[in-house]
Each structure stands twice: as structure tokens, then as C-alpha cells.
N, C-alpha and C positions, 0 to 999 in steps of 0.2 A: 592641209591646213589653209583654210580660206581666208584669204588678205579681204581687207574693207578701204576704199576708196571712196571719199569723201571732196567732192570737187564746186566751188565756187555758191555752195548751197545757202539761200537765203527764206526767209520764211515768217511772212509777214501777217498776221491775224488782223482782217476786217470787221469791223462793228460799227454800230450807232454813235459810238466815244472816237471814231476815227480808228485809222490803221495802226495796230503795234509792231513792230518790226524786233520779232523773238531774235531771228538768228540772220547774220550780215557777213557773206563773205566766208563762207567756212571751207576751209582747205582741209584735209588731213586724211592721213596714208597709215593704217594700222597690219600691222604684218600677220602673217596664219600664226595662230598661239604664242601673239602676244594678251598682255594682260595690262589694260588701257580703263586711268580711271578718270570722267568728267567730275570737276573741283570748280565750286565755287558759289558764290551768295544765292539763296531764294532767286528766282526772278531772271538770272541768267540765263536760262534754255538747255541747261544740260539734261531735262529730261525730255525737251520740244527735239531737242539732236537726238537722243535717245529711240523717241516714237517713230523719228523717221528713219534709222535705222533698219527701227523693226518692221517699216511700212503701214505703220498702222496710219500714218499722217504723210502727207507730199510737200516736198519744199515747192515754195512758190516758183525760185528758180534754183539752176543749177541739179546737178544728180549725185547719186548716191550708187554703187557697186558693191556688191556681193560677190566676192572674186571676178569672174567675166559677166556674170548676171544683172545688169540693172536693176535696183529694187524700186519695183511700182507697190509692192503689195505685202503682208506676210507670208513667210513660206517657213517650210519646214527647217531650212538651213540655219534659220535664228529662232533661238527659243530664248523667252523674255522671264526674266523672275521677276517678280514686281514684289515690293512694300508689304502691301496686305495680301499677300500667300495667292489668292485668286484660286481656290479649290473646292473640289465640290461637295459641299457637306452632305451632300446625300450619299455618297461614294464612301466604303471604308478606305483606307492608305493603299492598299493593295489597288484597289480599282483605279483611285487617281491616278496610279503612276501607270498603269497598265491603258488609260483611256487614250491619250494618243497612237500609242499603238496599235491599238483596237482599232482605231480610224482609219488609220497607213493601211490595215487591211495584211496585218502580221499575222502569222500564223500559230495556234495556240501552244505549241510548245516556244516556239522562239516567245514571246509575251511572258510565258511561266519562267521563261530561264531568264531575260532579263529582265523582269521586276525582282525574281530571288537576287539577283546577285547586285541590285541598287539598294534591295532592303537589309541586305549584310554590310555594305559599303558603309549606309550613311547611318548605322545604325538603327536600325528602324523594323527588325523582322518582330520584334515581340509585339509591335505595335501594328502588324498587317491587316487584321478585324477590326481597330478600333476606326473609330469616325474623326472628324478633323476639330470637333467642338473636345474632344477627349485629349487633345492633345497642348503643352504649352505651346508660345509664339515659336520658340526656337526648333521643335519639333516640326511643326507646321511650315517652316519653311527650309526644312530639310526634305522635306515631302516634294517641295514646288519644286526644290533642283534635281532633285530625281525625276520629275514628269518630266523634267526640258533633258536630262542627260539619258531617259530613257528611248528616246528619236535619234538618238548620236546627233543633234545639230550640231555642226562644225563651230557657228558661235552661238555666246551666251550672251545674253543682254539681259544686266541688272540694274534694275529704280532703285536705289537706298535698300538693298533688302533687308538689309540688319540694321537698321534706323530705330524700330520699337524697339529691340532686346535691349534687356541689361549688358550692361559690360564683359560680366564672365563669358554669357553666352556668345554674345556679340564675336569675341576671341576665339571659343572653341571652333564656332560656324568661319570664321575666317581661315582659322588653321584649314579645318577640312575643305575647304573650299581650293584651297592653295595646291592641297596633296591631290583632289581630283582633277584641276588645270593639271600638275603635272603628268599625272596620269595619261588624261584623253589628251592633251593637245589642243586644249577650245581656243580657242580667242574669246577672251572677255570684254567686254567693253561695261563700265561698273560705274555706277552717278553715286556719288556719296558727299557730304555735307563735314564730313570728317576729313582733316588735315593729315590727322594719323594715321585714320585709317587707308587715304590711300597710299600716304609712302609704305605703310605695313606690307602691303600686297601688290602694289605695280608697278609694273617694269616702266612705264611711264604714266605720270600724272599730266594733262592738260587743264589748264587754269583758264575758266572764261571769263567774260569781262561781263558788268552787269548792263542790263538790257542796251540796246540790244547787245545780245551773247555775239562775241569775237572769241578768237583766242587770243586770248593775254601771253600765255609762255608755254611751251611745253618742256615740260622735267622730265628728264630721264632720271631713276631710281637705280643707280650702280648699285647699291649695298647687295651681299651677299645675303642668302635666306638659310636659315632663318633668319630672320630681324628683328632684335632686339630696341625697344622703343626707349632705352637709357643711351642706347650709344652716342655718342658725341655727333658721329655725320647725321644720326639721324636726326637729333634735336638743334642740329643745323640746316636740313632741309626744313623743319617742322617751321621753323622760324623765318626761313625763307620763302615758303610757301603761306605761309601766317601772313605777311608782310603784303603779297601779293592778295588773295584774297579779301584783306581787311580795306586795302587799298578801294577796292570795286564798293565791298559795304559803307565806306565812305561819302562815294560819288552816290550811290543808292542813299543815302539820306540827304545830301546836299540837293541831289533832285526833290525830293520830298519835301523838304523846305521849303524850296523856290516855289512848288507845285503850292504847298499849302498858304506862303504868301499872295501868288497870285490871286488864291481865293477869296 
């Protein structure tokens, strides 16, 4: 189970409008399968930390680790869900989840065997010929965590992926998502804009502050799973973390203010 190390990382976007300074000073130590979720306002950097995670993006300073590996770049160890599904509509379900693999350069029984046994898991065999436009939102990105859990990546790294669904859905994909961490073992690391949703699911929530993104607090989530979103601890974390969060939405308009008096 591969730990992520996160040490002194700062990340500063240059332009014509001058320098914005996403991310300042970020510390933090997530353990092999744990299940870690970035919280908090628009604008904070939890998905600018997210990118760099993935490598898709370089901290200005400071580094980033992938257990002993320093992350310069993307690699197979982190596979990313993102928002909007990212899948290839020319591909039926079946091909998507089997395309990394094809890549890895897998061999075609291993490829037949684990795409069957992803399309049983996430429910998804009767849908293996259809195409991705055939499919609802919530299906469609049942599809994307099958291509990332189809490479065994040790961790998972999620944008808001359940941010469109409905609520029902939103819940189901969250259950299963919980049953497959336990399962494989991933480390998660999950950006979500929901209070709820991340005590629902993580063993700890980190709260950023708004631009530039620090960390404000990190929560550990003791409740027992399942988690029930009536229980008392929990609509006392809900509130506690409300509090913090609204906190930052705050200072994000009081900026705004000053910004538009200025003008």
C-alpha cells in the first residue's frame, strides 16, 4: 500500500494579471490505503494539489512522493477519475476499461479476465457493447473507476467525481466505491465540495484555506462504517467542518469586496 508524502509544496501561477499563489506551504503524510478527502471553498487548490499529485502539474517548490518515488510526471501508480468521466466515446465499455491495459502491453487473456471480473463488480456486464453516449452520468463513471482499478494503481485520485449526479446516485456510487477501497486497498485521495460527503467516506477530511490553499485543519473521521448521516457525531462533525469551511467562504468574499472597491 503506497504512502504519499507531500513536503513544503508551494505553487504559484504566473500571468499578465501578476503571480497567484494556488498552494503555500503544504505539508502532509497520507498512509498506504488510507482514504483522504480535500474540503473546501472554489478557489482553494484542492484540485491544483490534486494535479500535482497526479504529475500532471509541478509545484513551483517543494516535492511530492509516491511512496520512495518522487512524482515528476504521471505514472501508472496513480490513476485519476475526474468529473466528467474522460472516456472514449468511440470505445464500447468493454474497450475502455480494457485500453490501459492494452497499453501495459497485458496479455489477452489476463485483459478478458480482468475486464470480466470489473464488469461484474461495478455492475456493468450487460452494458459491455454499449458506448459511453448510451450510458446515464452515474454509469459512465462507473466505467472510469474501472479503467483506473483495471491497472491495479496502488492510488486513486478523484476531481468531485460524483459532483453532477443526483443524490440517489451520488450514494449508491459512494457505497461502492467504499466496498472497492476495501477490497483493493487503494489509497484515495478525493476533492469534493460536500461537507457530507466527505465525513460519509474519509478516514480523514483536510480543510483548505481559501487562496492561497494552506491547510486549515485536518479531521480525522473516527465514526464507524457504515455511517449513518442522522447520527449525532456525525451532524456534529458536519457542523464543525461547516463552520471551518464557511469560515474561508468568508474571507473569499471580504476579498472580493476590497477587490471590487478598489476598482
Amino acid at each position: 500500500m503506497t504512502t504519499i508524502r507531500i513536503e513544503a509544496v508551494n505553487k504559484v501561477f504566473s500571468g499578465d494579471g501578476g503571480d497567484v499563489v494556488a498552494l503555500k506551504d503544504i505539508n502532509l503524510a497520507i498512509a498506504g490505503g488510507e482514504f483522504v478527502c480535500l474540503l473546501g471553498p472554489s478557489g482553494c487548490g484542492k484540485s491544483t494539489l490534486l494535479n500535482a499529485i497526479a504529475g500532471f502539474s509541478h509545484p513551483t517548490s517543494g516535492g511530492i512522493w509516491a511512496g520512495d518515488v518522487r512524482v515528476t510526471k504521471p505514472g501508472p501508480d496513480r490513476g485519476m477519475v475526474f468529473q466528467e468521466y474522460a472516456l472514449f466515446p468511440w470505445m464500447t465499455i468493454h474497450q475502455n476499461i480494457a485500453f490501459g491495459l492494452e497499453i501495459a502491453g497485458r496479455s489477452a487473456s489476463v485483459i478478458r479476465e480482468r475486464v470480466e471480473v470489473l464488469l461484474n463488480m461495478l455492475s456493468l456486464h450487460e452494458f459491455r457493447d454499449r458506448f459511453p453516449k448510451d450510458l446515464s452520468g452515474g454509469m459512465r463513471q462507473r466505467v472510469a473507476i474501472a479503467r483506473v482499478l483495471a491497472l491495479d494503481s496502488p492510488i486513486m485520485l478523484m476531481d468531485e467525481p460524483f459532483g453532477a449526479l443526483d443524490a440517489l446516485t451520488r450514494r449508491n456510487l459512494q457505497d461502492e466505491l467504499l466496498k472497492i477501497w476495501k477490497e483493493f486497498g487503494t489509497t484515495i485521495v478525493f476533492v469534493t465540495h460536500s461537507i457530507e460527503e466527505s465525513i460519509y467516506l474519509a478516514d480523514r477530511t483536510i480543510v483548505m484555506t481559501y487562496r492561497p490553499g494552506t491547510i486549515k485543519r485536518d479531521v480525522r473521521i473516527a465514526l464507524p462504517r457504515p455511517r449513518d448521516p442522522s447520527d449525532p457525531e456525525f451532524n456534529r462533525l458536519k457542523r464543525e467542518l461547516g463552520a471551518l469551511v464557511m469560515e474561508e467562504q468568508q474571507r473569499h468574499r471580504q476579498d472580493e469586496m476590497l477587490a471590487t472597491t478598489a476598482d
